[in-house]
C-alpha positions as CSV (number, residue, x, y, z in Angstrom):
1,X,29.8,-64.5,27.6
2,X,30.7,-61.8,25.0
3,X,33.8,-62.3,22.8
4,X,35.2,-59.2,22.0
5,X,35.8,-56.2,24.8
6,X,33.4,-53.7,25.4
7,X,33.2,-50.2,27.1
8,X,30.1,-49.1,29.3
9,X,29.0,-45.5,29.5
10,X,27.1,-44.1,32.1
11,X,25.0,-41.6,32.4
12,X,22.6,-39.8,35.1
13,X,19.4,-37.8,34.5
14,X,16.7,-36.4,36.7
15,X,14.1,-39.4,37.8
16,X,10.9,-39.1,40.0
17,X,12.5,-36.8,42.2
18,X,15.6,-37.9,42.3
19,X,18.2,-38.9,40.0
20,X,18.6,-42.4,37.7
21,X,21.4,-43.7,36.7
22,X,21.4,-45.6,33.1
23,X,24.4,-47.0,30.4
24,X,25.0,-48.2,27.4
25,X,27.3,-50.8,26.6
26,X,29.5,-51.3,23.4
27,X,30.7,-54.2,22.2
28,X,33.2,-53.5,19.5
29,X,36.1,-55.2,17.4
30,X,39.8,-54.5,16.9
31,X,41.0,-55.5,19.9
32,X,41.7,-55.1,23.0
33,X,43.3,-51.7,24.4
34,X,47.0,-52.5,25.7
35,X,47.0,-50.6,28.7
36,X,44.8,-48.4,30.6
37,X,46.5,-45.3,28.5
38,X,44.7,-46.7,25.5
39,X,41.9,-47.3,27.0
40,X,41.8,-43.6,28.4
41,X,42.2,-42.4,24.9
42,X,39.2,-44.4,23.9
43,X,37.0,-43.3,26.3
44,X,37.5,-40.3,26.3
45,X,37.0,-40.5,21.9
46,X,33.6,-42.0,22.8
47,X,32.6,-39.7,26.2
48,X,33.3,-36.7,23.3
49,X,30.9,-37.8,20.3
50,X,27.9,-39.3,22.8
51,X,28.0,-36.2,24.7
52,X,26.8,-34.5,21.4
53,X,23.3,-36.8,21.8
54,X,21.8,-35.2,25.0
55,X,20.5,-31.8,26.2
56,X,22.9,-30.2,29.2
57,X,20.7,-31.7,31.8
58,X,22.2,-35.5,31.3
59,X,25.5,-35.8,32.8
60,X,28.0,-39.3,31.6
61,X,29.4,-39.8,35.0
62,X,31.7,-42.8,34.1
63,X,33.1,-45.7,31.4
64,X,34.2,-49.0,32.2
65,X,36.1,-51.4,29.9
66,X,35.8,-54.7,29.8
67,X,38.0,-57.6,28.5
68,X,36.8,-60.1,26.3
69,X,35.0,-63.0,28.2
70,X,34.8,-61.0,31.2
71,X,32.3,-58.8,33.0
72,X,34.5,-57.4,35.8
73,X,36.0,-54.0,34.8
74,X,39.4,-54.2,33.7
75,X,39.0,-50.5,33.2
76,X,37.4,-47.2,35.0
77,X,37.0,-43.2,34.9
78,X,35.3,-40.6,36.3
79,X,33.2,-38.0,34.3
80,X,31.0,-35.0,34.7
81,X,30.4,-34.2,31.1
82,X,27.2,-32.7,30.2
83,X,25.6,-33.1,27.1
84,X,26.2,-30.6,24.4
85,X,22.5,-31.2,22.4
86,X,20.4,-28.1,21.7
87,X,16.8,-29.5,20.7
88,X,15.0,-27.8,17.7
89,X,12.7,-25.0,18.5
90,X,9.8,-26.1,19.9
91,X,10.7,-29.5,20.8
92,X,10.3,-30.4,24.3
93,X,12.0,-32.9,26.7
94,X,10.2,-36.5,27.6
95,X,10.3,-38.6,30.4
96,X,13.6,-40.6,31.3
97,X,12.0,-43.9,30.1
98,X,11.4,-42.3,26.5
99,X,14.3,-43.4,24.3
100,X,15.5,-43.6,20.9
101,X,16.5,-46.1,19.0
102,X,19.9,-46.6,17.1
103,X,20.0,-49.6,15.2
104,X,23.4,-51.1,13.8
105,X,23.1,-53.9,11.2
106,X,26.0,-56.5,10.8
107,X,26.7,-59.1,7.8
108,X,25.7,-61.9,10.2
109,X,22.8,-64.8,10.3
110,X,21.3,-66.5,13.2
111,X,20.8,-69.8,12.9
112,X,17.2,-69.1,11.6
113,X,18.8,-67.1,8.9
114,X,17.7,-63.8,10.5
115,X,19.9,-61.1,10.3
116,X,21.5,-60.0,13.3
117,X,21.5,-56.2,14.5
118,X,23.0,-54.6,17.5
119,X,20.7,-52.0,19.3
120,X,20.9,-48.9,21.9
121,X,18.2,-47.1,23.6
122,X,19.3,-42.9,24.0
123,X,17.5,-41.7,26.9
124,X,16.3,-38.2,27.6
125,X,15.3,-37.6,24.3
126,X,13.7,-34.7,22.9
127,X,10.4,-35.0,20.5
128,X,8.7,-32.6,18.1
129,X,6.4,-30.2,20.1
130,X,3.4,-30.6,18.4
131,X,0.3,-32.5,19.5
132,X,0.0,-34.5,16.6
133,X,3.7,-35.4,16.6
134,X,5.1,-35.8,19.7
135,X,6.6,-39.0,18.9
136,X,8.9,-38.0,16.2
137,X,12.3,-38.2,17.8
138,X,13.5,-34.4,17.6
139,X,15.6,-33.7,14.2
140,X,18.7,-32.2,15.9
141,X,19.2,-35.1,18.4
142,X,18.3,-37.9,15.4
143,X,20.9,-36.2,13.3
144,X,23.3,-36.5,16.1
145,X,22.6,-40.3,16.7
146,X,23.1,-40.9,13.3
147,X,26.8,-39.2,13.3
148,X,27.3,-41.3,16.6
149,X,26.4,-44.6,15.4
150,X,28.3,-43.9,11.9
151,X,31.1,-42.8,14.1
152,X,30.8,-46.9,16.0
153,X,30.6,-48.3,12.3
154,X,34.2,-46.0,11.3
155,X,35.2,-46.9,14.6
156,X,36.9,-45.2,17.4
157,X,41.0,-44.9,18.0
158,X,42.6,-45.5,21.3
159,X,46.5,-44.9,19.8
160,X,46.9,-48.0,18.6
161,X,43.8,-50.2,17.9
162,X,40.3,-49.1,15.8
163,X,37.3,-50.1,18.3
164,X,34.1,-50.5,15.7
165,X,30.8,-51.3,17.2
166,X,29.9,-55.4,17.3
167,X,27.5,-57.8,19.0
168,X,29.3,-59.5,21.9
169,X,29.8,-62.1,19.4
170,X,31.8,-60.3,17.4
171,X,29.4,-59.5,14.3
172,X,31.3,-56.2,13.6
173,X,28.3,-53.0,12.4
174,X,28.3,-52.5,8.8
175,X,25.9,-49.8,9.2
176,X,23.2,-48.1,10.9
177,X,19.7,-46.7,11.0
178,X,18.3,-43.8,13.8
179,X,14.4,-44.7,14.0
180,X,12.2,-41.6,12.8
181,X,9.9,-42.1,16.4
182,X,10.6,-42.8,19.7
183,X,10.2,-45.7,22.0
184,X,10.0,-46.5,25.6
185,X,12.5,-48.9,27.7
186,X,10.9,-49.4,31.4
187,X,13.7,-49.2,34.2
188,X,12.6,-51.0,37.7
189,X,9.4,-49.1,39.3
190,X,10.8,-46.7,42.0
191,X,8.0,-44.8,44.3
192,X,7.9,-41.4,44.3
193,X,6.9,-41.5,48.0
């Protein structure tokens, strides 16, 4: 069970006909937001700087905060933001399960001694247009991961508190890297008849 609070954005995108659902979840440090006030104020900080990641067709449809120790919402709202991203010219939209890749690094050590990161995957990315490159993540949007996931490491005001981007163990970010190609995160088969 995580340690410090978090807040879970979701967002909805065009999916084998339909549409898909997906979220990312940020654990952070700082505390807790007082009231639901605060935590309105954060929300809506983050629901304004992850908006800049995706193209107009992805819409962030609602947050949740959590509570330390806890994984029933102590928190809620309701969005239909669309994403603000315009992709380079001559970069073209993937499939939903494309991602990329933000990687935040923190001070801490497993056990093992290995270092301890904190990942998201960004869905409904946008790659470089030509054949021989299509899995470069497109500049525009990796520029605008990297001023998200610097933003998690400055951390994000609710009034009162500074939220900064943690594992749920608390290992607050001390920094972050945006990888140069995509990946691919598999979400549960769905038929298409």
């Amino acid at each position: 069970m995580a340690t410090v609070p978090s807040l879970r954005v979701v967002k909805t995108f065009s999916y084998k006909g339909g549409s898909r659902q997906w979220s990312n979840r940020y654990h952070f440090t700082g505390g807790t937001p007082a009231d639901n006030t605060h935590w309105t104020t954060l929300s809506d900080a983050v629901v304004t700087a992850e908006k800049a990641l995706y193209g107009g067709s992805v819409q962030i449809v609602l947050t949740q905060g959590f509570a330390a120790g806890s994984d029933v919402p102590v928190f809620s709202k309701v969005y239909s933001t669309a994403g603000t991203l315009t992709a380079a010219t001559g970069h073209i939209g993937t499939p939903l399960p494309t991602a990329g890749l933000i990687r935040w690094s923190t001070a801490a050590r497993s056990t093992k001694n290995h270092p301890i990161y904190c990942f998201s995957y960004i869905h409904a990315v946008y790659v470089n247009g030509s054949l021989s490159n299509q899995e470069t993540l497109d500049a525009n949007q990796k520029s605008a991961m990297a001023t998200y996931a610097t933003s998690w490491v400055s951390g994000f005001s609710d009034g009162s508190i500074t939220a900064k981007r943690a594992s749920p163990s608390g290992h607050t970010a001390t920094g972050s890297v945006v990888e140069e190609y995509v990946t691919h995160r598999d979400f549960p088969y769905t038929s298409s008849v």
